[in-house]
Steps between C-alpha positions, in 0.01 A plus 500: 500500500372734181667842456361797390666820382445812595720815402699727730157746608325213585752328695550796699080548552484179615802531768346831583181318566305701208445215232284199643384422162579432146303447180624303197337456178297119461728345201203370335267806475121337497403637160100685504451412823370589869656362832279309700695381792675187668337171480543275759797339380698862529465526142445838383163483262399719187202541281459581141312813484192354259506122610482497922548107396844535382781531777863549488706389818853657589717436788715694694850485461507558891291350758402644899756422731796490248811637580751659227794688466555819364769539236673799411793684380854399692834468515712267698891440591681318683724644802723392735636770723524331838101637643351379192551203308232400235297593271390891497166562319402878428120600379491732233175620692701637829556902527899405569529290152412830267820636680730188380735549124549230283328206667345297296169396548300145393184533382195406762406163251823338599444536912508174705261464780775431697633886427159613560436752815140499431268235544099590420229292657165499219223574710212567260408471096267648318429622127443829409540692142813724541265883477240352783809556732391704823698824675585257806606235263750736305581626813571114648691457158732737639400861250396723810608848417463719850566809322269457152211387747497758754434731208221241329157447503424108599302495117813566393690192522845568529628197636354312241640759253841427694405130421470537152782674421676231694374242353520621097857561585574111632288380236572502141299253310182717337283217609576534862511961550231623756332667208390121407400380782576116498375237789788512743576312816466720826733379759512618843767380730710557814893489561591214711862536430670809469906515563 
């Protein structure tokens, strides 16, 4: 099974039931074109903008009805105190961890499946460029802000503000800030393991 990382906020929106989707930046940007659609293969197809003849097909690095695992920060010991004997994993995303001195954590890239507590079921693709992202999809990528909207005009955009700011600060390659707007993958998915 493929894992994905996520960091500590979005582990916690997905738990909370918040984040059903993620976006992630197509490798291989498709250079002066326009997206198209699938073909019937599943392929994802683009045109050059001048020459409808010329196409460029890209394919997912997921597919519908994929399961993966979510990676992220943790720690782990082992204990034997008579209750417990085992392994003991903590999430650097729980409330109780920011309470805990001098553990040390692993980064998310080095998580097993098998040390996984969530498991995400893939139940749509699409392609989008990264600014043609909607309110309800910054809000499904887990930016609602209660208190900014009740004060906000719907024109005003503030979950896709929330978005951005997000995303610029998870994502430093020039190439891939909101501001540029690359092809990304738009995932939306549903927990089908959570413990």
């Amino acid at each position: 099974m493929k894992g994905k990382i996520f960091n500590a906020q979005e582990v916690q929106a997905i738990i909370s039931g918040n984040k059903t989707q993620f976006r992630e930046v197509i490798k291989s940007q498709p250079k002066n074109t326009e997206y198209c659609g699938k073909n019937s293969l599943g392929a994802f197809v683009f045109h050059e903008k001048e020459m409808q003849d010329c196409v460029e097909l890209i394919h997912s690095p997921y597919k519908v009805g994929q399961k993966i695992f979510c990676k992220e920060s943790f720690s782990s010991y082992y204990e034997d105190n008579g209750l417990v004997r085992g392994d003991v994993f903590l999430y650097r995303a729980d409330e109780d961890s920011k309470e805990l001195e001098d553990v040390h954590w692993k980064p998310a890239q080095h998580m097993k499946q098998e040390h996984s507590r969530l498991t995400l079921l893939i139940k749509e693709i699409k392609v989008e460029r990264l600014q043609d992202i909607s309110e309800e999809d910054a809000i499904a990528e887990g930016c609602e802000n209660f208190v900014a909207a009740a004060f906000c005009k719907p024109e005003d955009r503030v979950h896709v503000r929330n978005f951005k700011n997000f995303w610029n600060a998870t994502h430093k390659k020039p190439e891939e800030k909101f501001e540029e707007s690359p092809f990304v993958w738009k995932i939306e998915f549903e927990v089908v393991k959570n413990d």
